[in-house]
C-alpha positions as CSV (number, residue, x, y, z in Angstrom):
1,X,-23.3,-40.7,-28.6
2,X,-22.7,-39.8,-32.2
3,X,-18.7,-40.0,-31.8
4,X,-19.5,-43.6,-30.2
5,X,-22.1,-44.7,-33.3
6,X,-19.1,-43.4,-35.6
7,X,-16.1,-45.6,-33.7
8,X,-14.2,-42.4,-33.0
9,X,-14.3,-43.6,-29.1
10,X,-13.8,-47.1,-27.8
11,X,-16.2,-48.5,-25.1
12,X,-14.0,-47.3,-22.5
13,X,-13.4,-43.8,-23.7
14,X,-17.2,-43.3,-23.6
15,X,-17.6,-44.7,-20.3
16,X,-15.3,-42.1,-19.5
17,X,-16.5,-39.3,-20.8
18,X,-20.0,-40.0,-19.8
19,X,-19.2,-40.4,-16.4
20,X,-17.1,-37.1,-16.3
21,X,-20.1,-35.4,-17.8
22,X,-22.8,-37.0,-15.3
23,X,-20.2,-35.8,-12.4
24,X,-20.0,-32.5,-13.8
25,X,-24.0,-32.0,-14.4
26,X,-24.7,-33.3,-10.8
27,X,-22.5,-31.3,-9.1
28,X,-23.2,-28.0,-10.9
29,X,-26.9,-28.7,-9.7
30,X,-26.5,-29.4,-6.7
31,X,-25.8,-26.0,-4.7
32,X,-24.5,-27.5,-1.0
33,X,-21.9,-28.8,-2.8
34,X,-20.4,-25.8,-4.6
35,X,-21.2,-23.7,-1.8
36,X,-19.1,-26.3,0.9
37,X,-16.2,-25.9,-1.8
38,X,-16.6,-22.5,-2.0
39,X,-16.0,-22.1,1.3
40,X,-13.3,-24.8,1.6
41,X,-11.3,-22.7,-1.9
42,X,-12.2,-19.2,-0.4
43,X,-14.9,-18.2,-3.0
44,X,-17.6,-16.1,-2.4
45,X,-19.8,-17.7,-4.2
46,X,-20.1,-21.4,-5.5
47,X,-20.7,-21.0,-9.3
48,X,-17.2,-19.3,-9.2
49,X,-15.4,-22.5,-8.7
50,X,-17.2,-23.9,-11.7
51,X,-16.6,-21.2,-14.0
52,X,-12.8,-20.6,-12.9
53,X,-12.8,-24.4,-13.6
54,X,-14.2,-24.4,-16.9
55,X,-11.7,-21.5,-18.0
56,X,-8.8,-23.2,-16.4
57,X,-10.2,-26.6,-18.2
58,X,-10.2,-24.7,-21.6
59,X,-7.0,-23.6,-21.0
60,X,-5.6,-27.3,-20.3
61,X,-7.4,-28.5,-23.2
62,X,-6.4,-25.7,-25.6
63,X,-2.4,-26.3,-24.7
64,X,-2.6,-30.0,-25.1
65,X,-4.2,-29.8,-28.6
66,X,-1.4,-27.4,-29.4
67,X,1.0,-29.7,-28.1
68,X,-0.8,-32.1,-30.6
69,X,-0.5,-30.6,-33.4
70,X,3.3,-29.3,-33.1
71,X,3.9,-32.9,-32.4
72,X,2.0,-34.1,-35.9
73,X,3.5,-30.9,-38.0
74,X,7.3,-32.3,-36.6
75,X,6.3,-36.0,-37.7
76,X,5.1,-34.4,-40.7
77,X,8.3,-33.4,-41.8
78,X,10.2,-35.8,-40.9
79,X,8.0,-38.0,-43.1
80,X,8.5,-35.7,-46.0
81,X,12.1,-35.4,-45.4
82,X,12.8,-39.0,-45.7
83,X,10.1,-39.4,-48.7
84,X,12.5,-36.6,-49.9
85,X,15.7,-38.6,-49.7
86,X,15.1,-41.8,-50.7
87,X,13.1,-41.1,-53.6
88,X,15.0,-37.6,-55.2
89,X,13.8,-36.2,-58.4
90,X,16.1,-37.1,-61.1
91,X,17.2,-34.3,-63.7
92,X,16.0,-34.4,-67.1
């Protein structure tokens, strides 16, 4: 709600996002559910799936920020290369 009241998200990114969390909520309550995919996945036991999720998630989310940011420090550079070369210091 707060990254909506700020603009950081448009209308459609929060209807997103608040429908992936309202997905995730229900289902993590609901035991037949994780227990049927258990089974289905060959778990044991049906929190499993959602806390191999979530680590699997984390992992997802922590390569595409680094992806991210390797993509911004090489646009970076680039920008201060060509700053560099078409405005050089002259010598005194």
């Amino acid at each position: 709600m707060i990254q909506r009241k700020n603009k950081n998200f448009s209308f459609n990114e929060f209807i997103f996002w608040g429908g992936i969390w309202i997905v995730l909520i229900a289902v993590s309550f609901s035991k037949p559910i994780l227990t049927y995919a258990a089974g289905i996945l060959g778990f044991s036991r049906g929190v499993d799936i959602l806390i191999y999720g979530g680590i699997i998630v984390l992992f997802y989310m922590l390569y595409r920020l680094y992806a991210k940011v390797d993509k911004q420090q090489q646009e970076i550079t680039e920008l201060v290369n060509r700053i560099a070369v078409d405005n050089p210091k002259k010598k005194k």
